[in-house]
C-alpha positions, -999 to +999 in steps of 0.1 A: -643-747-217-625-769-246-639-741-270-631-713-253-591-723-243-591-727-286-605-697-292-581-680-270-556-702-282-562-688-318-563-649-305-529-657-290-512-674-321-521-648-340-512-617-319-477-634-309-470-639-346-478-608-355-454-593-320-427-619-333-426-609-367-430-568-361-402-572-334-379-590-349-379-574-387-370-541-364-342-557-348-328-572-381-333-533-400-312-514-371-288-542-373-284-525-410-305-558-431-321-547-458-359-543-458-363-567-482-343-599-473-359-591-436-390-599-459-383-626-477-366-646-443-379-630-411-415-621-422-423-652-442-407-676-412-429-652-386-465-660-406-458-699-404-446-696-364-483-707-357-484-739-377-448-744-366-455-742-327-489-759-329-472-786-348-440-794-327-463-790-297-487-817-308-460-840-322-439-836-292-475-845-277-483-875-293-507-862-314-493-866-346-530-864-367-531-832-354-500-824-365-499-837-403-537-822-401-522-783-397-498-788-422-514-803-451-547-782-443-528-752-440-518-755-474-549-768-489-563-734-474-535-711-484-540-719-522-581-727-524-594-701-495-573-673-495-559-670-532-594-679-539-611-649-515-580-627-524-588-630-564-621-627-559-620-590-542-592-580-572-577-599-597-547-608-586-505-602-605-483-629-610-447-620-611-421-637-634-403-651-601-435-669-592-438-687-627-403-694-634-390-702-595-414-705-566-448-724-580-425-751-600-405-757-565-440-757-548-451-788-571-420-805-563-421-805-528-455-817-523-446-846-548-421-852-528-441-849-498-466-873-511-437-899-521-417-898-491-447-900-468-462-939-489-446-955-460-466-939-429-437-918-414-419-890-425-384-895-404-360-875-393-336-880-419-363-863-443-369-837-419-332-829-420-332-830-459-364-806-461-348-780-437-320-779-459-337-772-487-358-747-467-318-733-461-312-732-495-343-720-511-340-686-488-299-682-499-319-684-530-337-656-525-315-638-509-291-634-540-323-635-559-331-598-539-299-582-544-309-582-583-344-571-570-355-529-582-355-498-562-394-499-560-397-537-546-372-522-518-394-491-510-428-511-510-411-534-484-396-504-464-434-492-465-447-519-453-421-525-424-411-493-412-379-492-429-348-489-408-357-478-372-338-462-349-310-484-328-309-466-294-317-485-267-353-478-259-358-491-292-340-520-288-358-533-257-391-524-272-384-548-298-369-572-280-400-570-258-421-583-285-403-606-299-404-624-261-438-617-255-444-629-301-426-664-281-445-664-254-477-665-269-473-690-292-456-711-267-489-709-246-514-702-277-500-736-291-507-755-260-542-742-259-549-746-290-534-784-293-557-790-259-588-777-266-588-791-305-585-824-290-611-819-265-638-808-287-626-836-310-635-863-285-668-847-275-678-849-312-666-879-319-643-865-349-609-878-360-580-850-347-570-854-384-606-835-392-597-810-368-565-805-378-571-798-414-603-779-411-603-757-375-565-756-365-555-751-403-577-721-412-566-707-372-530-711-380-536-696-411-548-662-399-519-640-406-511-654-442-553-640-446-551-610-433-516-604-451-530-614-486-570-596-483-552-566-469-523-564-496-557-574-521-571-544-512-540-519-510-539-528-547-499-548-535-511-581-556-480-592-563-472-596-523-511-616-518-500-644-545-457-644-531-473-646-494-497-676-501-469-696-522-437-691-497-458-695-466-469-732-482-432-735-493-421-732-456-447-753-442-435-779-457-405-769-459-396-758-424-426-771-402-430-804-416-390-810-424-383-793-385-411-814-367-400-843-383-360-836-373-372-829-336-399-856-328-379-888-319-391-914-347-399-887-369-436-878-375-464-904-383-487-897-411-524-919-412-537-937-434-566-914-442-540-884-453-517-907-473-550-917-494-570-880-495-556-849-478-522-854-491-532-863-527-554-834-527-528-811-512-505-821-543-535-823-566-539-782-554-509-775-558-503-788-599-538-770-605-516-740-598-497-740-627-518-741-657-537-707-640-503-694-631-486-699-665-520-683-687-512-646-678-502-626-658-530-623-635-556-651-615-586-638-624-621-635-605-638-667-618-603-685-614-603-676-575-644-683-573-634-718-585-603-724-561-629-708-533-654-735-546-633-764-541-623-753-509-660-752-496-665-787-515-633-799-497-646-790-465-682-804-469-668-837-477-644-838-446-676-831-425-701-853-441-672-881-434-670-871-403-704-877-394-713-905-416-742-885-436-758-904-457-760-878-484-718-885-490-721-911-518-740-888-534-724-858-528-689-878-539-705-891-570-713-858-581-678-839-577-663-869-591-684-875-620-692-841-632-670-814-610-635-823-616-639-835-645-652-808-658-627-785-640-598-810-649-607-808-690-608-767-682-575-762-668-564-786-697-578-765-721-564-733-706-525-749-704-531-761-744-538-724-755-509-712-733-483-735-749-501-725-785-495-688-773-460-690-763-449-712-796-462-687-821-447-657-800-413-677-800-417-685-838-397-665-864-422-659-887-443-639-855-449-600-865-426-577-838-444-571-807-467-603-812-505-607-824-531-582-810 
């Protein structure tokens, strides 16, 4: 029963999401907003409404490891499973805004994450001082899009429709889904929240596990179907901008609006403050010396971030269940694994920063070295 009420859980996350995004990015374009900003504020809040209602549901529940568990895996899974799955299908474009604006801020706040979570809580104060940021990265944005060209306009009016027409069937169509979009996650999150905790106690695993393994990858489901579908239309540039916002306004929004809501703020264990969180913020810096070496992540970049997602996930199990292969299986990825992959990424930022000083030096030929 526990496993069916969170698979139907899941179906209903997913499909209210989807009603609350599609409904309400209709509304906004006969109320005359641009395509675009409707995509950048309506769309990108709409893909993280699952890990939002699961996790003010389970807060507001008491269950606070579940909670911390959705957030920190959601991210962990954004940037290792589906960049990694999304490169691996096509290499994948990396805009200028990405390198110069939205990975950079994306480092920042999970330090800051990391920093203001030492103490065990992240409080409501914090909360409030995420959401504004969360406030101020989309007016960000928003001026940022107003600079933005004609074709980033049409690809967005492609992709929702454009500007519908505002008569009144229309209207309470939309409307329609958006209430129903609610609905579902209101009861999707309960179901969810229940039956995670449920299973949980009938396998004797931590609701931190489940939160960061099940629940994460569940609440993740629009943000993969977004990216592998924009992979394979050959729209790139939308799989990498969906995986970084959505993990900008988890954090962001779900964690900073949680934590404003709960009374006392929300708690975060022991276990996350010493490994999910770290490796969260560990994922996250990795993302720069692959963003900053072209303009693409290539194949055997995303096969690695896929890797460590798979290793990530063994590890939470074995833990879980007290295999006694785990020493083993830690001693391995920390003695040969990340090292190896650490002196890599090194190697790739070293010949990036040599690239970019002997393009920026005087004595470079026009048009650069071939």
């Amino acid at each position: 029963m526990a496993v069916l009420m969170l698979l139907a859980g899941l179906v209903l996350l997913i499909v209210g999401g989807e009603g609350l995004v599609r409904g309400a990015s209709r509304l906004a374009a006969a109320l005359g907003i641009s395509p675009l900003i409707i995509g950048l504020t309506v769309v990108a809040f709409g893909t993280s409404s699952p890990e939002f209602a699961v996790s003010l549901v389970a807060s507001l529940s008491g269950q606070a490891n579940l909670t911390v568990g959705n957030i920190i895996g959601s991210n962990i899974f954004n940037v290792l499973f589906i960049l990694g799955l999304s490169a691996m299908i096509t290499p994948l474009i990396i805009s200028q805004q990405l390198v110069r604006l939205d990975v950079p801020l994306m480092v920042v706040v999970s330090l800051l994450t990391l920093l203001l979570s030492l103490d065990g809580r992240f409080s409501r104060l914090e909360g409030l001082f995420f959401f504004l940021g969360l406030l101020g990265y989309v007016f960000l944005l928003i001026r940022i899009s107003q600079r933005e060209s004609t074709e980033v306009k049409e690809e967005y009016e492609h992709e929702f429709g454009g500007r519908p027409q505002g008569n009144g069937r229309h209207i309470f169509i939309n409307l329609l889904l958006v209430a129903g979009g609610l609905a579902m996650l209101v009861f999707g999150s309960r179901w969810l929240v229940q039956g995670s905790v449920e299973i949980a106690r009938a396998l004797g695993v931590s609701e931190l596990v489940i939160g960061l393994t099940i629940i994460a990858a569940g609440t993740s489901m629009p943000e993969v179907i977004t990216s592998v579908i924009a992979s394979l239309r050959g729209e790139r540039d939308i799989a990498v901008g969906n995986v970084v916002g959505s993990n900008l306004f988890n954090l962001l929004g779900v964690l900073g609006l949680t934590a404003l809501v709960t009374p006392g703020g929300v708690v975060i264990p022991e276990s996350a403050r010493q490994l999910d969180l770290p490796v969260m913020t560990a994922v996250a810096v990795a993302c720069i010396p692959i963003f900053f070496s072209g303009t693409k992540i290539l194949r055997r970049e995303g096969a690695l971030f896929f890797f460590y997602y798979i290793a990530y996930t063994a590890y939470l199990i074995l833990d879980a269940i007290r295999h006694p292969i785990l020493p083993l299986f830690t001693q391995v990825m920390l003695g040969f694994a990340l090292p190896v992959t650490i002196l890599t990424l090194a190697i790739v930022m070293i010949r990036v920063i040599g690239q970019r000083r002997r393009s920026s030096s005087p004595l470079a030929p026009p048009g650069g070295m071939d």
